[in-house]
N, C-alpha and C positions, 0 to 999 in steps of 0.2 A: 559744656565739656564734661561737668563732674556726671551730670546725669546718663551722660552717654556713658564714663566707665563704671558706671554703676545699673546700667540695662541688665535687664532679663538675662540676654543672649551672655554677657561676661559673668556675672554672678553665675552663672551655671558652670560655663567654663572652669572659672575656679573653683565652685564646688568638689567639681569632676576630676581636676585636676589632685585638690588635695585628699579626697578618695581614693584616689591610685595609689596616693601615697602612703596613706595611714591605713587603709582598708583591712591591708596583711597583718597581725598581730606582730610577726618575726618584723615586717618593717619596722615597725612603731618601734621595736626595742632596740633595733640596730643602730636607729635613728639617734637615738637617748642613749643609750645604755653604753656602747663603747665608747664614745669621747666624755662620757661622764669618769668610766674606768678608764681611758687614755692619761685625763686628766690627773686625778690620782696616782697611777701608777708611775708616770714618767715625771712628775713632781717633784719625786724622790730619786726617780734611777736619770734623768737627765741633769745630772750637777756636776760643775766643776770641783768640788771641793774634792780633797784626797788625804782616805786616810785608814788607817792601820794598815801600813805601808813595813817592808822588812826591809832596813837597812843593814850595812855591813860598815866597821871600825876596825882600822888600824891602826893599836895607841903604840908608838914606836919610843912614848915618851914616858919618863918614869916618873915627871914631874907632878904637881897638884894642877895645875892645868889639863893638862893632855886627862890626866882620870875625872875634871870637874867637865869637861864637854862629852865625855864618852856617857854620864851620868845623868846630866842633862837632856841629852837626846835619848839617851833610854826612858828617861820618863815624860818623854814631849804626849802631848795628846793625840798628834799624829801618825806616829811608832806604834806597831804592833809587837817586832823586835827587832832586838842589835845583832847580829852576828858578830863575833868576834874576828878577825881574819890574823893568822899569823906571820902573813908577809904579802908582797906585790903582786905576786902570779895568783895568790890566795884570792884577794877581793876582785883583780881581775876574770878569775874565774866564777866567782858568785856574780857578776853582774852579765857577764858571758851566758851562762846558764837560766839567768832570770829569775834566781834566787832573791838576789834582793833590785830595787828600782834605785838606789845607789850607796855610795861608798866613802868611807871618810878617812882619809890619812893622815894621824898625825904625826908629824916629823921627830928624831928624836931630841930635838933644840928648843924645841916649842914652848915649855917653862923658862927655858932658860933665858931665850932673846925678851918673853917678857920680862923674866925677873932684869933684865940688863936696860929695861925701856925703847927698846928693839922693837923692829915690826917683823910678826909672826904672822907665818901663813900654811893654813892646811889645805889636799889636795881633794880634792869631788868629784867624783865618777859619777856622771849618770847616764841610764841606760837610753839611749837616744831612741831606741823604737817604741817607746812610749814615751814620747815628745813632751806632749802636754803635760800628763800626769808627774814626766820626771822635774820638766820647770818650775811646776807648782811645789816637788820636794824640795828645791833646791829653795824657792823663795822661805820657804818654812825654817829649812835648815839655817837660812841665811840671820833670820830673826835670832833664833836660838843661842847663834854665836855675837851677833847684836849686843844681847841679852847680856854676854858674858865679856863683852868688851867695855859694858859704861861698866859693871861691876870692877871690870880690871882697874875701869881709869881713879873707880874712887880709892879704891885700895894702894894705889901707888900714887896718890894726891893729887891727880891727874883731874882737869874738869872737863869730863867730858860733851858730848853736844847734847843737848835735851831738846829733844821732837814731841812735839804735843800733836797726837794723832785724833780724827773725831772723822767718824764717816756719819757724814748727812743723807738723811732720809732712810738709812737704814743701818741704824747704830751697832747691833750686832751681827752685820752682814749674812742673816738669815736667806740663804741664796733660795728657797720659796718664797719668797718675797718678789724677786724679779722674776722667774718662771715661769711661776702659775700665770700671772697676766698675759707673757707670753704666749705660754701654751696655748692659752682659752682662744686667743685671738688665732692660732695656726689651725687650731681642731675648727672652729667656726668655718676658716677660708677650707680647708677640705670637703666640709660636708656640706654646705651649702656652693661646692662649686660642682658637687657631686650630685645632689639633687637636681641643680639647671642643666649639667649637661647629660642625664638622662631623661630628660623631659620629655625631648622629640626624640631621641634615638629609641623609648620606650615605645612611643608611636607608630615608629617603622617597623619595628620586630612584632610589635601583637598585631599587624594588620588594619592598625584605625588611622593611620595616619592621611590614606585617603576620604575616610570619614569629614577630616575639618576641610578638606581641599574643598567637596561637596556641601557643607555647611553653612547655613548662611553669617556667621562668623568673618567679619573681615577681618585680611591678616593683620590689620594694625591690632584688633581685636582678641586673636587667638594668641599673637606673641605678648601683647598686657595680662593675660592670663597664664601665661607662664610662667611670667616675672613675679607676680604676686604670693603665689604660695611657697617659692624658693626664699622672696624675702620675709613672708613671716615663719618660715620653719628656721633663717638663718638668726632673726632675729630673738626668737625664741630659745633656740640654744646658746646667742652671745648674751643676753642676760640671764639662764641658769649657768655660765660660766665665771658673770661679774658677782654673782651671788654665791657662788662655791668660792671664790678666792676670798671674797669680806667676812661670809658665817661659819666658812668652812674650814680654811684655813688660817682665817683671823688677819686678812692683812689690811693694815691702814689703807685708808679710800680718803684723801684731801683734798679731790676735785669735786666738779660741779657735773652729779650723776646724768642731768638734762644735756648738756653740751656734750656726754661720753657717750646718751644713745642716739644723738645726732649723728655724731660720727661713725660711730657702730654703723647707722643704716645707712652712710654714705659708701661705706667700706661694704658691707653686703651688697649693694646693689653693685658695686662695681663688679664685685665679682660673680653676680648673675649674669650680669651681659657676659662674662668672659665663658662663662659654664653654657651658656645661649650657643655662644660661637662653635663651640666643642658638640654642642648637640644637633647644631645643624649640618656638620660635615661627618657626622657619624652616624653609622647602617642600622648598629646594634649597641647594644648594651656596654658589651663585652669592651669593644671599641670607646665608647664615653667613656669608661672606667680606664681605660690604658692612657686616653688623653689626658683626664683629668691629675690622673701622677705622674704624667709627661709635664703636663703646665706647675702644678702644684709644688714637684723638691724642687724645681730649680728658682721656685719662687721663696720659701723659705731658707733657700742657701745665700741666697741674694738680699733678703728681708733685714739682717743685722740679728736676724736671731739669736746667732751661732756666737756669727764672726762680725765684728764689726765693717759697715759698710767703708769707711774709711779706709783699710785696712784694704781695701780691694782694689786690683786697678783703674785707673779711670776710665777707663770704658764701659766696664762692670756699675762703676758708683753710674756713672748717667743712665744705665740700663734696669739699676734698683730703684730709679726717682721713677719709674713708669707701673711700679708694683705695689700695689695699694695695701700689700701687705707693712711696708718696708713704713709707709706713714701712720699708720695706726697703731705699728708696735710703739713708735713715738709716743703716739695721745695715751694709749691707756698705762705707761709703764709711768709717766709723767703724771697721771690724774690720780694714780691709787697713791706712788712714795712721796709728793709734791704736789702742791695745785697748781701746775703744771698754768703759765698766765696765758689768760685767753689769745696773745697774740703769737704765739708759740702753738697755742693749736690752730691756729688761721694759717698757719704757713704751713702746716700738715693735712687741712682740712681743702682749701682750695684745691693742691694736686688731688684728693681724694675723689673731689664733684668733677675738676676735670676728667681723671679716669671713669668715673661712671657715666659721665656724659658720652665717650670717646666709644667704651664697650657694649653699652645700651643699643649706639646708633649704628656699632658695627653689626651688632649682634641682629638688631631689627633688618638690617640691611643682605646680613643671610639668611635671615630665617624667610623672609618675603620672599627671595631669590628662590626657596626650595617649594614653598607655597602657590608661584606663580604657575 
């Protein structure tokens, strides 16, 4: 069997094949060059974090409170600035206009019910069309006054509650830490499902593709030669991606590098055979590439990239467990902040073989289908 995939007749195949691929100069750098720039650049610009942010205050209150939280959040890290607002219609209008992402009211009793050991509450506008961003001010905000409530309780001999906070595996929640792995694994599944599904539709547009029909090439043969050079170009750009997040970006790696490119090339082949099946029902070029990000966002919207798979409905969550993207963001997010125990990648790694098994055999089963 090994000698058979290793004949004359395949060894050529696959020369020929990654010829096509690399021959072009502009290939070779499209190849490399953008998801190395992809990776970089959205690093930085794909984060939740939110900040020099312009809020707006209403201190209704003349007391040492009301002017110790209006000061406080003037100098949060988050704050770019305060606006002042001189009454209701005022900050209603700044968050209306999109002046500021929200608004703080403080009441004119708000020292006062403290000084009395009273519960005191101020009011938060935030601008609902930027949802996310405005939640994340609101959490920030929330710390801030946090911040000024144990202070209140010591001051009026009050004991307040003490939260011992530690986030594990990524102590200063440096959000390129979770990302880049990310990333590197979303950039991999595009471009290596980009590569398989122009393989054959390459074939039909330049006119060889009756070349292999006449070739002595069997199809078990020509489709092994297909799969070959999409998994070492896939795999070749998932380890310049695991090596840009370790040397490049400096992020702890606590797993076992051997079992991460196991996985890696279970998760590429899967998605060869899926880039196979696109290639075999497509004329042209044009056509692989429109499939390819037909199959691809709804694969990363699905993935837990974003949005937590949980969070989705369940028909959603059992339609993400079929996306080999969805298991791999698992293994590598786990092997870089955590060594991630081996039986935690067994339950990520099994659906992974299944799905490659599943795309392989669909994929050989069209591709033959167009060969016959």
């Amino acid at each position: 069997m090994i000698q058979r995939l290793l004949s004359p007749r395949i060894r050529a195949q696959i020369i020929k094949e990654l010829l096509s691929i690399l021959r072009d100069p502009r290939s070779r750098v499209i190849l490399i060059g953008p998801p190395l720039m992809q990776l970089l650049i959205f690093s930085f610009a794909a984060t939740l974090e939110v900040k020099h942010i312009d809020i707006a205050v209403l201190n209704e209150d003349s007391g040492r409170w009301g002017y110790e939280v209006t000061q406080r959040l003037s100098h949060a890290y988050f704050v770019n600035s305060v606006t002042t607002a001189q009454n209701q219609p005022d900050i209603e209008d700044l968050v209306a206009r999109g002046k500021v992402i929200a608004a703080l009211h403080i009441p004119p009793d708000f020292s006062r019910r403290i000084g009395s050991h009273e519960a005191a509450s101020v009011q938060t506008l935030l601008d609902g069309r930027k949802a996310n961003a405005a939640q994340i001010t609101f959490g920030y905000m929330q710390m801030v006054l946090a911040e000024i409530n144990r202070e209140m309780g010591f001051s009026q001999g009050l004991i307040p509650e003490r939260v011992a906070l530690r986030h594990w595996f990524n102590p200063n929640l440096t959000y390129q830490w979770f990302i880049v792995p990310s990333l590197g694994g979303t950039l991999v599944m595009f471009v290596t499902l980009m590569i398989a599904a122009l393989s054959i539709a390459r074939e039909r547009e330049l006119g060889t593709f009756d070349q292999l029909l006449v070739s002595p090439c069997t199809p078990s043969e020509i489709i092994f030669a297909k799969i070959v050079p999409a998994v070492l170009m896939g795999l070749l750009l998932g380890i310049m991606m695991l090596s840009a997040g370790i040397f490049l970006f400096g992020i702890p790696f606590h797993g076992s590098i051997l079992v991460l490119l196991g996985c890696l090339l279970l998760f590429i082949v899967s998605i060869v055979g899926i880039g196979l099946m696109i290639s075999s029902i497509c004329s042209t070029q044009q056509q692989a590439i429109l499939g390819t990000f037909t199959v691809g966002v709804p694969a990363v919207l699905l993935s837990g990239f974003a949005t937590p798979v949980e969070n989705m409905p369940e028909v959603l969550q059992w339609v993400a467990q079929a996306i080999p993207l969805k298991h791999y963001l698992i293994i590598v997010q786990g092997s870089f902040l955590k060594a991630l125990p081996i039986s935690d990648i067994f339950m990520n790694a099994w659906p992974l073989a299944i799905i490659a098994t599943v795309t392989l055999s669909a994929s050989t089963l069209f591709v033959r289908s167009r060969l016959q």
